[in-house]
C-alpha positions in Angstrom: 1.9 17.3 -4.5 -1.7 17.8 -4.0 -4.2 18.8 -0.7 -6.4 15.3 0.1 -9.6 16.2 -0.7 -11.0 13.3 2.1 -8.5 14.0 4.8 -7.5 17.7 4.3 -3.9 16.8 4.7 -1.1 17.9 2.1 0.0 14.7 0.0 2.7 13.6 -2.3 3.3 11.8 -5.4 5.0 9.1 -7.0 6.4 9.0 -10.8 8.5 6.7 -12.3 11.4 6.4 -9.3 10.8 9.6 -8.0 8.6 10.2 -4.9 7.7 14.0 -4.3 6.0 15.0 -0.8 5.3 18.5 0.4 7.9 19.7 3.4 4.9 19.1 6.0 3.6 15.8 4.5 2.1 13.3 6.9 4.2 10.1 7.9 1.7 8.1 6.5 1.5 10.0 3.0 5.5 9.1 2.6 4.8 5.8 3.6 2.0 5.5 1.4 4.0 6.6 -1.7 6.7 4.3 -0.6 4.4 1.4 -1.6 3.7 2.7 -4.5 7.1 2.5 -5.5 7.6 -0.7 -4.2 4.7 -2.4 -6.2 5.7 -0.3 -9.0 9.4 -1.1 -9.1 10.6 -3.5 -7.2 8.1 -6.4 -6.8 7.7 -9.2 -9.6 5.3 -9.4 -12.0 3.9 -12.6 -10.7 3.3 -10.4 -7.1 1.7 -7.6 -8.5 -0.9 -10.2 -10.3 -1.7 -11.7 -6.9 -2.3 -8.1 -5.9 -4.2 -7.8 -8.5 -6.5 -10.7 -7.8 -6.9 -9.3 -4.2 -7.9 -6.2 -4.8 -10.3 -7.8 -6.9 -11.6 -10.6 -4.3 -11.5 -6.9 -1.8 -13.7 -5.5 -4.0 -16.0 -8.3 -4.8 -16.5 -8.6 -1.6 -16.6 -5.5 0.4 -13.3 -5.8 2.2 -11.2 -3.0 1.5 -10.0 -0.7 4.1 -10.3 2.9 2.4 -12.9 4.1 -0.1 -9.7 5.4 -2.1 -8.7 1.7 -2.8 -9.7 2.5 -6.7 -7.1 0.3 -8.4 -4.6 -2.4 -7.3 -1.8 0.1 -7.1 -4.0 2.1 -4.3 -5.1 -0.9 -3.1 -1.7 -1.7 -1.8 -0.2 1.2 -0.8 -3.2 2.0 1.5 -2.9 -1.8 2.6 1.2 -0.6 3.6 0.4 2.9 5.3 -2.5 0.5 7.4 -0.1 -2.0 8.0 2.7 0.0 9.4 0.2 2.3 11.1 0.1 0.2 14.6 -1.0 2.4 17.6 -3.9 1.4 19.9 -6.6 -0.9 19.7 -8.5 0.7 16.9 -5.1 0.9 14.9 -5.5 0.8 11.0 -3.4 -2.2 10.7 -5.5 -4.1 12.8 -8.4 -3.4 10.4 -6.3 -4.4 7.5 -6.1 -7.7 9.6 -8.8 -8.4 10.3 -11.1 -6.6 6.7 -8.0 -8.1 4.6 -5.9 -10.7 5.8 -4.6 -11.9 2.6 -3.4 -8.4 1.8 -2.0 -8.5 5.4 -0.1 -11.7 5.1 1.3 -10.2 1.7 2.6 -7.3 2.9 4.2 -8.8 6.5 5.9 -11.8 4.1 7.4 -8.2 1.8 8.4 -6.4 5.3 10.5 -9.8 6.3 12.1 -9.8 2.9 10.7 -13.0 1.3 12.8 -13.0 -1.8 10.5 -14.4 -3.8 8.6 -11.2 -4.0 11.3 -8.8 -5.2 12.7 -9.1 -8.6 16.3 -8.8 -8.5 19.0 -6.9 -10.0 19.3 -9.2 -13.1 16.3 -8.8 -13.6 
């Protein structure tokens, strides 16, 4: 658990299957370590390459949304917290939209379930 250097807001973690979050983390912090479990543990390998290859293109070409976007496992969990973060015009998510809209699509085909994305318990 850790104080955010860039917003001043008490954070969390995520290890293995264990998220930790400090009793007054934000919503957004949870939700943000959510996705890190998610890309971590329960999408497919073949997903987390195309996330890969976004965050990439993102970076390429100066289209992420958070200068804390440093790898492809940031790069999606900040893409979640932006996309689930929907309040008023200037929301986040519709800068993720509109700076990212692969990442976008990606993320709203995982939030309707796609099943192609998850591995399952077989697996």
């Amino acid at each position: 658990v850790y104080l955010d250097q860039i917003s001043n807001q008490v954070g969390g973690t995520y290890h293995e299957s264990l998220i930790l979050c400090a009793d007054d983390a934000s919503v957004r912090t949870i939700q943000h370590e959510m996705f890190h479990f998610v890309h971590d543990q329960l999408l497919k390998e073949t997903a987390r390459m195309d996330i890969e290859r976004m965050f990439e293109y993102a970076q390429d070409y100066e289209k992420l949304v958070d200068n804390r976007q440093i790898n492809s496992g940031e790069y999606f969990a900040f893409g979640g917290e932006y996309f689930l973060t929907k309040r008023l015009l200037l929301s986040p998510e519709r800068k993720l939209r509109k700076r990212d809209p692969q990442l976008h699509a990606l993320i709203a085909r995982m939030m309707e379930g796609e099943e192609e994305l998850f591995i399952t318990p077989s697996e």
